[in-house]
C-alpha positions as CSV (number, residue, x, y, z in Angstrom):
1,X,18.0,16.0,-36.4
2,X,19.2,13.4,-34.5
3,X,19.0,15.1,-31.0
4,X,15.3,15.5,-32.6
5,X,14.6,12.0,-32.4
6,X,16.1,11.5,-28.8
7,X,14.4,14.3,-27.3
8,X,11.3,13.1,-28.6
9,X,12.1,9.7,-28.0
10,X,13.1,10.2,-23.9
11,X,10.1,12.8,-23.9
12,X,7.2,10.3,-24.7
13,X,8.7,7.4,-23.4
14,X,5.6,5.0,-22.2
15,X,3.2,7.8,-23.5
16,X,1.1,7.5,-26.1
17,X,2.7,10.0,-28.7
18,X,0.7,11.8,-31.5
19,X,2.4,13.0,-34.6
20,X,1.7,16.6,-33.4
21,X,4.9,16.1,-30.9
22,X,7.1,14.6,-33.4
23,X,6.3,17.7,-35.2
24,X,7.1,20.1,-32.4
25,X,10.2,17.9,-31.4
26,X,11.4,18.5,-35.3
27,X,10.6,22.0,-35.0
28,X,12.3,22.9,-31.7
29,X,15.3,21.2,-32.2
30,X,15.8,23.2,-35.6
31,X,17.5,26.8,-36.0
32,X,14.9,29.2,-36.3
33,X,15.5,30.8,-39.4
34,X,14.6,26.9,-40.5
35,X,11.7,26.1,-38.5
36,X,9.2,27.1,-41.6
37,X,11.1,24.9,-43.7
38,X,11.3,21.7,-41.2
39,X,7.5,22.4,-40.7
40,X,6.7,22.3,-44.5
41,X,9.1,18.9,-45.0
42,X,7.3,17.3,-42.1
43,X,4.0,18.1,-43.7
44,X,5.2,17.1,-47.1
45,X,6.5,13.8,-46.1
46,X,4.8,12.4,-43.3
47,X,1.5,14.7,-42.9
48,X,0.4,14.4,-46.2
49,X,1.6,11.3,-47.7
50,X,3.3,13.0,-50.6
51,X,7.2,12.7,-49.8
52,X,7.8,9.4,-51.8
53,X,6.8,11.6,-54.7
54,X,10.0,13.7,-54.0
55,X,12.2,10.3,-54.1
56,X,10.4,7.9,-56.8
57,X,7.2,6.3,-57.6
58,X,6.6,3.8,-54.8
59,X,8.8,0.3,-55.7
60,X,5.8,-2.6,-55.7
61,X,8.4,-5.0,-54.9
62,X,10.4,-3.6,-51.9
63,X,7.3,-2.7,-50.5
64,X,6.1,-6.6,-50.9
65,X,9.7,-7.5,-49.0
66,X,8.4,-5.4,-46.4
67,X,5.3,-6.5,-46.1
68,X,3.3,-3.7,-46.8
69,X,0.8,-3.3,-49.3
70,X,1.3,-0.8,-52.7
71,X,-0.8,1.5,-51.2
72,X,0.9,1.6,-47.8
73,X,4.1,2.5,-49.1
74,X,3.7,6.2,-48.3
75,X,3.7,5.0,-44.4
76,X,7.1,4.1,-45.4
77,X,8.8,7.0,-43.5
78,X,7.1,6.3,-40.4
79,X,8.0,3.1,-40.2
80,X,11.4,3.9,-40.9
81,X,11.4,6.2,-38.2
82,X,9.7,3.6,-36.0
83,X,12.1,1.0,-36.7
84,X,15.5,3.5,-35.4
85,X,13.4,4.7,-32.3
86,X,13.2,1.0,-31.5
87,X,16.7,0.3,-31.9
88,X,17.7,2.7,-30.2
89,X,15.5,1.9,-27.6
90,X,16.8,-1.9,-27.2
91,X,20.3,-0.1,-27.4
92,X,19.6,1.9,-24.4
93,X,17.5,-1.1,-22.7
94,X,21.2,-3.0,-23.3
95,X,23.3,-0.7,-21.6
96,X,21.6,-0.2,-18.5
């Protein structure tokens, strides 16, 4: 999933990205006996707004710590996503 991310990453790089390409970037990256699975996750967890239900009910208090408001917390794995695409980012930017 990883090589997901990169691909994705070094294919939209100073393009405006829509969630449509993460999708297809998830999708092409995964076996294809999978691909209706990874399709169906994707949906579940970041098209719909639905996948915290899978984990928990959304902690009030880490979401306070990180600065979002209770009914942002199902953003949660976008951010997260956001945040290693940007560190791996500076990563990159420090090793040229």
């Amino acid at each position: 999933m990883l090589a997901a991310f990169r691909n994705y990453y070094r294919a939209n790089l100073l393009e405006i990205a829509e969630l449509d390409d993460l999708r297809g970037a998830l999708i092409a990256e995964a076996p294809i006996e999978q691909r209706r699975s990874v399709a169906r996750a994707f949906n579940r967890w970041l098209a719909s707004r639905r996948g915290d239900e899978d984990i928990a009910k959304p902690d009030p208090e880490l979401a306070s710590s990180l600065g979002l408001l209770p009914n942002q917390t199902s953003n949660a794995a976008v951010i997260a996503i956001r945040s290693m695409l940007l560190r791996e980012s500076e990563n990159s930017s420090a090793n040229r």
